[in-house]
Structure formats: C-alpha cells, structure tokens
C-alpha positions as CSV (number, residue, x, y, z in Angstrom):
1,X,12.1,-39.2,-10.4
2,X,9.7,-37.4,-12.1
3,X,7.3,-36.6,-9.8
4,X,10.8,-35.2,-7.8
5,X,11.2,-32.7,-10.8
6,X,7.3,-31.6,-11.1
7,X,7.2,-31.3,-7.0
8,X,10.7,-28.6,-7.5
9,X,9.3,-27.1,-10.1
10,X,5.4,-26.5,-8.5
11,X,7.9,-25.3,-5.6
12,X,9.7,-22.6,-7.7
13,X,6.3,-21.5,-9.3
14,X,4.5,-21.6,-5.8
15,X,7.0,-19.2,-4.4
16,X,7.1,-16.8,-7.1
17,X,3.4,-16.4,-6.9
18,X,3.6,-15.9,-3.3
19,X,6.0,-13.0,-3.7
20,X,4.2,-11.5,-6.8
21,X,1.1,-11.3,-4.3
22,X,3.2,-10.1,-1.1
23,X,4.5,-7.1,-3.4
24,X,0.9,-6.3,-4.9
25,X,-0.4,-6.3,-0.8
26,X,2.4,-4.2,0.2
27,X,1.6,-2.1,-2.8
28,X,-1.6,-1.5,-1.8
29,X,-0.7,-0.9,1.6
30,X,1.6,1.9,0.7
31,X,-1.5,3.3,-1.7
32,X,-4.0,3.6,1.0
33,X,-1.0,5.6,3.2
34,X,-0.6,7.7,0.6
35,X,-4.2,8.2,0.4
36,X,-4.3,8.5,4.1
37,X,-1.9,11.5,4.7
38,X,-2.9,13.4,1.7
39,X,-6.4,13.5,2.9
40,X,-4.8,14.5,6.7
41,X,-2.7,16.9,4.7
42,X,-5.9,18.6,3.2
43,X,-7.8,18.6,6.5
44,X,-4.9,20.2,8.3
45,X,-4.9,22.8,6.0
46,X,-8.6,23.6,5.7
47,X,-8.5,23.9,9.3
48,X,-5.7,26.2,9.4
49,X,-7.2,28.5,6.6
50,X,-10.1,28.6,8.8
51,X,-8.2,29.3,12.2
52,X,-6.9,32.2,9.8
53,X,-9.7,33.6,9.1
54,X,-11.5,33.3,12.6
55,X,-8.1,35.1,13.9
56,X,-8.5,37.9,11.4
57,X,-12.0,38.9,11.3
C-alpha cells in the first residue's frame, strides 16, 4: 500500500518537474525570438539609413 502511495506521489512530483522544465524551454524559445527580430529590426534599419543616404547624395 505503501509503495502505491510513494509511486502517486513520485508521479505528482515527476509531472511537476516536467512542466517546470517545458515552461523554462519555451521561455527560452521566446528569448532567442526576441533576440532574433530585434537584431532583424536593427539590420533593416541600418540598411534603410544607408539606402537613404545612397538616394540622397
């Protein structure tokens, strides 16, 4: 009966583990998007500052 109790309870704690971990991955997923488009965001507008200038000159 114990061992019925301890397997539950490993169960519980196994699964709430597992989901602590999923949210930290998918944290870290949304992070490196982040990173991702801020760094597109930057080149895009480097490019059209230059595009400017090349237009103007």
């Amino acid at each position: 009966m114990i061992y019925v109790i301890l397997g539950v309870i490993a169960c519980i704690a196994g699964a709430i583990v597992g989901v602590q971990a999923q949210k930290r991955r998918h944290q870290t997923e949304i992070n490196n998007a982040k990173a991702t488009a801020e760094q597109l965001i930057k080149k895009s507008k480097f490019r059209s500052k230059r595009k400017i200038r090349k237009n103007h000159c």
